[in-house]
N, C-alpha and C positions, 0 to 999 in steps of 0.2 A: 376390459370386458365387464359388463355392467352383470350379465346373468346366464346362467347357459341352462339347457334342458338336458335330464339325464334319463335314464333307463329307471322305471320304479322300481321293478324285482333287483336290478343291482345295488338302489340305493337304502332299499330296505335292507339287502343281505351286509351292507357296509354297517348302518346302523344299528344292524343285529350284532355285527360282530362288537363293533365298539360298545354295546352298550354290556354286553356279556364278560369283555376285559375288563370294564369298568369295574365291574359290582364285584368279578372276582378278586382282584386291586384291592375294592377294599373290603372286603370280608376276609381278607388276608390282615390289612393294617387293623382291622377291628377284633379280630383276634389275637394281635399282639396289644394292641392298644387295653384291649382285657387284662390284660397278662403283665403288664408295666404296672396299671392301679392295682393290681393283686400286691403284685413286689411291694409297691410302695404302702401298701397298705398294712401288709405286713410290718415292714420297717420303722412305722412310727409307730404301729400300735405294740410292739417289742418295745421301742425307747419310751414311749407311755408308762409299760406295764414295770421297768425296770427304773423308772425316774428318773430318766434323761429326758432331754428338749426332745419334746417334740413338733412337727412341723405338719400341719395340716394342708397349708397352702401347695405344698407337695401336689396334693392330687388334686386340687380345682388348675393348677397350673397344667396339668397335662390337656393336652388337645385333644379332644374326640374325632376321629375321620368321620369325614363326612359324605352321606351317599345320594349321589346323583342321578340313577336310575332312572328316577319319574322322570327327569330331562328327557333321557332317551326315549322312553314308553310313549311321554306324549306325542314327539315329532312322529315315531314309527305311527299312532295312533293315527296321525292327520295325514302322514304319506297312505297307511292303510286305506281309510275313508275317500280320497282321491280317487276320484272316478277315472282319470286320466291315466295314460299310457307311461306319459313321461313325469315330469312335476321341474320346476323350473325353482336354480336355486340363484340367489346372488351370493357375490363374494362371502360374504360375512356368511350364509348359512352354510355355503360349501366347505368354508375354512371350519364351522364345526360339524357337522353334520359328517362328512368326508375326511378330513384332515385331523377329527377327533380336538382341535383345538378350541374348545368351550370358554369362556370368560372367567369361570372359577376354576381353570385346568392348572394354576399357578399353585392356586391354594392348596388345591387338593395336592398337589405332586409333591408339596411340605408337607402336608400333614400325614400321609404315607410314607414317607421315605423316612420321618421322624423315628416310625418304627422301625425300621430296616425292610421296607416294602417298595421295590419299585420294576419297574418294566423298561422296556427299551423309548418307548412313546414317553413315558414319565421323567425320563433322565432329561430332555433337553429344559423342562420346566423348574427341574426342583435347584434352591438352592443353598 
């Protein structure tokens, strides 16, 4: 199947949803992710003050999650602006769009779950 038409008000309310799991996701990861630089921050600036090794690369090594939101905002933006009833998706934008299966949904679902942040959607990605 090359492309199918869907219902706009359903596929807005999908993309609402997903886009709303998203950002709580990771306003979640990004609050621990806070919270890991603090520790670590802590901990070498103690072995600084005490003169032990300390280890800076510690905290550039840590991963910042990162947030996808405008993803969502825009399609909802362009299904919005459709003057159309329905909106006609192919494969590739159903599978994200609908199925929440984005091309950075790999990276993201490491870089949350690094933190101890994940969801039922996020478990088949991370690893």
């Amino acid at each position: 199947m090359k492309s199918i038409k869907v219902n706009k008000p359903e596929l807005l309310a999908v993309l609402r949803k997903n886009r709303d799991e998203h950002r709580e996701t990771f306003l979640q990861a990004q609050a621990a992710y806070r919270e890991t630089v603090i520790a670590v921050l802590d901990e070498e600036l103690n072995a600084a003050k005490n003169g032990r090794l300390f280890v800076l690369a510690r905290i550039t090594a840590l991963v910042q999650p990162s947030d996808h939101t405008d993803d969502y905002n825009r399609v909802i933006g362009m299904v919005e602006m459709d003057t159309a009833t329905t909106v006609e998706l192919d494969e590739r934008e159903y599978s994200q769009y609908v199925d929440d299966n984005w091309g950075w949904m790999m990276q993201f679902a490491n870089e949350v779950t690094s933190y101890g942040v994940s969801n039922a959607k996020l478990a088949r990605y991370a690893h």
